[in-house]
C-alpha positions in Angstrom: 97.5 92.8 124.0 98.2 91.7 120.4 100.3 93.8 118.1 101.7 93.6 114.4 103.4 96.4 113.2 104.5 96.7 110.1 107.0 99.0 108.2 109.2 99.5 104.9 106.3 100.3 102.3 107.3 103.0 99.8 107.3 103.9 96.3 109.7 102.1 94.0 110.3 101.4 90.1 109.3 98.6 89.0 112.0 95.9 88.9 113.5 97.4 92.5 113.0 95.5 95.9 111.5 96.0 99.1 111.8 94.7 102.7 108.8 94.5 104.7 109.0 94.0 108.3 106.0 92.9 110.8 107.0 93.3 114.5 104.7 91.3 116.8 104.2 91.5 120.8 101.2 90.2 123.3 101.8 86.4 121.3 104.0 83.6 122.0 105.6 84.3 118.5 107.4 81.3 117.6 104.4 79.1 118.0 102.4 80.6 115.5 102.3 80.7 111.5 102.9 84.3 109.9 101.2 85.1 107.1 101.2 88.6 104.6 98.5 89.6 102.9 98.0 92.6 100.2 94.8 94.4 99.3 95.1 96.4 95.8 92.3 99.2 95.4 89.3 98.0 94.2 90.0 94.3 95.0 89.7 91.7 97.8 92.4 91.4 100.2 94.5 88.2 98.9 97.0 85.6 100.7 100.8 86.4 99.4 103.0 84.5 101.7 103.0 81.8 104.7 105.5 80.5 107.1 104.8 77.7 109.7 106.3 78.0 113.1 109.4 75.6 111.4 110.1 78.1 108.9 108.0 76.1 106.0 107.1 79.2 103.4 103.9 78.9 100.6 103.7 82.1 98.4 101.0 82.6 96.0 101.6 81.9 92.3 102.3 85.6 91.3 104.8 86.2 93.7 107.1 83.0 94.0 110.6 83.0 92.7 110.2 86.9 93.5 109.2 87.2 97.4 110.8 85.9 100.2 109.1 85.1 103.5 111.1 84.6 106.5 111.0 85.2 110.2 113.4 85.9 113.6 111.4 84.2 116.7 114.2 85.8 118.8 113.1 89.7 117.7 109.5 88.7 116.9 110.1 89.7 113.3 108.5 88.1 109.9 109.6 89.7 107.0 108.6 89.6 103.5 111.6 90.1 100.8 110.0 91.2 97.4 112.5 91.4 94.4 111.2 92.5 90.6 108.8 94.4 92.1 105.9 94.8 89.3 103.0 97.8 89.0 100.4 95.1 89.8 102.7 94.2 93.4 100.8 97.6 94.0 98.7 97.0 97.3 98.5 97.7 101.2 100.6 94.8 102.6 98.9 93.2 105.7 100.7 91.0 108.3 98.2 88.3 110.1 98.6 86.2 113.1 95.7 83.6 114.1 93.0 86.3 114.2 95.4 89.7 114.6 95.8 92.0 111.9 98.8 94.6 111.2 97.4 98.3 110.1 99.1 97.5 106.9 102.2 99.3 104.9 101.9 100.6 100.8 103.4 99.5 98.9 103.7 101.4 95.3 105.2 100.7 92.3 105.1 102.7 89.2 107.9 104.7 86.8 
């Protein structure tokens, strides 16, 4: 049985950081792309980060030079590094493998 976990939401100012964590078990991690989504309230869910099984990231516009996606095949373990956190970073943060979703983690930013 798939599972994707997630965990290190919270409520931060803006300009503060967060590490997200997705741990994964039932999959063959290492062979599959990782990916992070977000879902803001009152809009579509929406792609924020990719890595390839070699470690090859694509972020979406409004997040590169601010997020970080990276992952530990030996732990199972994608993470998703966001610096300068803004108000409109403000979503539910989803991690996706092939057709598996996490439950999600908020994340809130606001003074």
């Amino acid at each position: 049985q798939v599972q994707l976990v997630e965990s290190g939401g919270g409520l931060v100012q803006p300009g503060e950081s967060l590490r997200l964590s997705c741990a994964a078990s039932g999959i063959l991690f290492r062979l599959y792309a990782m990916e992070w989504y977000r879902q803001a309230p009152g809009k579509e869910r929406e792609l924020v980060a990719t890595i390839s099984r070699s470690s090859i990231a694509y972020y979406v516009d409004s997040v590169k030079g601010r997020f970080t996606i990276s992952r530990d095949n030996a732990k199972k373990v994608v993470y998703l590094q966001m610096n300068s956190l803004k108000p409109e970073d403000t979503a539910v943060y989803y991690c996706k493998a092939m057709n598996y979703w996490g439950q999600g983690t908020q994340v809130t930013v606001s003074s």
